[in-house]
C-alpha positions, 0 to 999 in steps of 0.5 A: 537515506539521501545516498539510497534515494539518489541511487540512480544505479538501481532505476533500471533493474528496478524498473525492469521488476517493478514492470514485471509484477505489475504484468502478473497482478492485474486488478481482480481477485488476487490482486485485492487479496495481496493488498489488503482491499479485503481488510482496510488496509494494506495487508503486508505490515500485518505480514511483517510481524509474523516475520519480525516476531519469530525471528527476534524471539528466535534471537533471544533464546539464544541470548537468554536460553543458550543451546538449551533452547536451540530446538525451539529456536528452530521452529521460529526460525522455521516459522519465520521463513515460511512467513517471509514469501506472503510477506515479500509478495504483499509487499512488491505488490505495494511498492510496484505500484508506487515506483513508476512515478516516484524515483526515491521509492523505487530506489528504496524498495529496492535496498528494502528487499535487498535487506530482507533477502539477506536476513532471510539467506542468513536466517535459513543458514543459521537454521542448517547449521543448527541441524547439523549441530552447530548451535554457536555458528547458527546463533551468530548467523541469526544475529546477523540476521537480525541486524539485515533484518533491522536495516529493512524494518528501517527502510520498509517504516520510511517507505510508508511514513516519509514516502507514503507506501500503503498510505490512504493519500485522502486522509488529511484532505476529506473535504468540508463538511458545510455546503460549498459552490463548486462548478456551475450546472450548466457546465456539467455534460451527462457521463463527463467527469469534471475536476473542481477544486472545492475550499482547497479539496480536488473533487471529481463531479459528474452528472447521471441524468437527473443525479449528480455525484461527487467523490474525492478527485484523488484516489486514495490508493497512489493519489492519482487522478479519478477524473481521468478515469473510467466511468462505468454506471455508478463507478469510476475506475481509477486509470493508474492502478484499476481501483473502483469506488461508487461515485455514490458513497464512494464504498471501495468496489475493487482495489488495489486501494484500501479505503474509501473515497470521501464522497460529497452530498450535491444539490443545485442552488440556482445555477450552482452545484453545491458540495458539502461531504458524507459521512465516512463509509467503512472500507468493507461496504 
């Protein structure tokens, strides 16, 4: 993993696709459905069963049916290769939008796909030599597929639980849930999100006449700043990847995020604004 995410080599082809995906998936419909905004969670692991499943169960038919079961062999293949290009676009959604300003990502993503391109050109020539009636050759060839296969399981599992991909980035950093000072009333000027850190927790406030709402500063999609957002009404728009969450109750408007912002209860203490967080609110709100 050290080599892989020292690849310097890969930083420009990978830049060049990363860029590319983000141009074709601007934030809207589509762009919601691929990263699971829909589901709660980024959609592409799901995916990944559907590709995994079929083809192990393909490989151990030959292992423990022989040719006998090469018929059905077939269709999971099949099955598995039909899968895979839902599952490669979820998944460059995600990755593109983790890669600019990540380095070991981005180098991993790269080897990920390189990985799972190989499995599946090896799994699709297993499936012609089965037709063609080569039962031995198309059994060799999934095996090897299924080791290509495994290096990419690997790699995809270290994108998202040492590098974060798809990773509600607010999950261990909810804020409090007693009543704590944030910033002072006076300094809060009408439509002008401030960043205040409250017991340890970046919070985003911003005052709307005579209310004020407060949501987790860090969007829970990348990590990146809402403060430096756009504000609209009663949302704020993430500047990096164009997630929208209500400063209300933080509900998920649009992603590409996948949950919700902690959101905080405010009230005024004297010349002080206090916090203290909301109960959670269901990602689909």
């Amino acid at each position: 993993m050290e080599r892989v995410e020292g690849a310097t080599a890969l930083d420009a082809p990978a830049r060049s696709v990363g860029r590319t995906v983000r141009g074709l998936l601007s934030p809207g419909a589509l762009r919601d459905a691929l990263s699971g905004s829909w589901l709660g969670h980024p959609l592409h692991p799901l995916l990944t069963d559907a590709v995994i499943g079929s083809w192990m169960s393909a490989n151990l038919l030959d292992l423990l049916g022989g040719e006998e079961h090469s018929r059905s062999s077939e269709k999971l293949i099949g099955v598995g290769i039909a899968a895979s290009v839902p599952t490669a676009v979820t998944g460059a959604s995600d990755w593109a939008d983790a890669e600019p300003a990540d380095d070991a990502t981005r180098r991993t993503g790269v080897v990920h796909a390189a990985a799972n391109v190989t499995a599946l050109a090896l799994y699709s020539a297993s499936l012609v030599a089965r037709r063609r009636g080569s039962w031995r050759a198309g059994a060799l060839l999934s095996a090897a597929g299924a080791a290509a296969m495994g290096a990419g399981a690997y790699l995809g599992g270290h994108l998202s639980y040492a590098r974060g991909v798809g990773v509600d980035q607010t999950i261990y950093d909810a804020g409090s849930d007693d009543w704590q000072p944030a910033i002072s009333a006076a300094q809060l000027a009408d439509g002008v999100p401030e960043r205040v850190i409250v017991d340890e927790t970046p919070v985003l406030v911003v005052r709307r006449g005579e209310e004020i709402f407060a949501v987790h500063d860090r969007c829970s999609h990348r990590g990146c700043s809402l403060s430096v957002g756009k504000l609209e009404g009663d949302e704020i728009e993430c500047a990096c990847h164009g997630s929208r969450f209500s400063l209300r109750d933080g509900a998920l408007r649009r992603g590409p995020a996948t949950a919700p912002q902690p959101a905080f209860e405010a009230r005024v203490r004297g010349e002080t604004v206090e916090l203290r967080r909301l109960n959670p609110v269901p990602a689909s709100a």
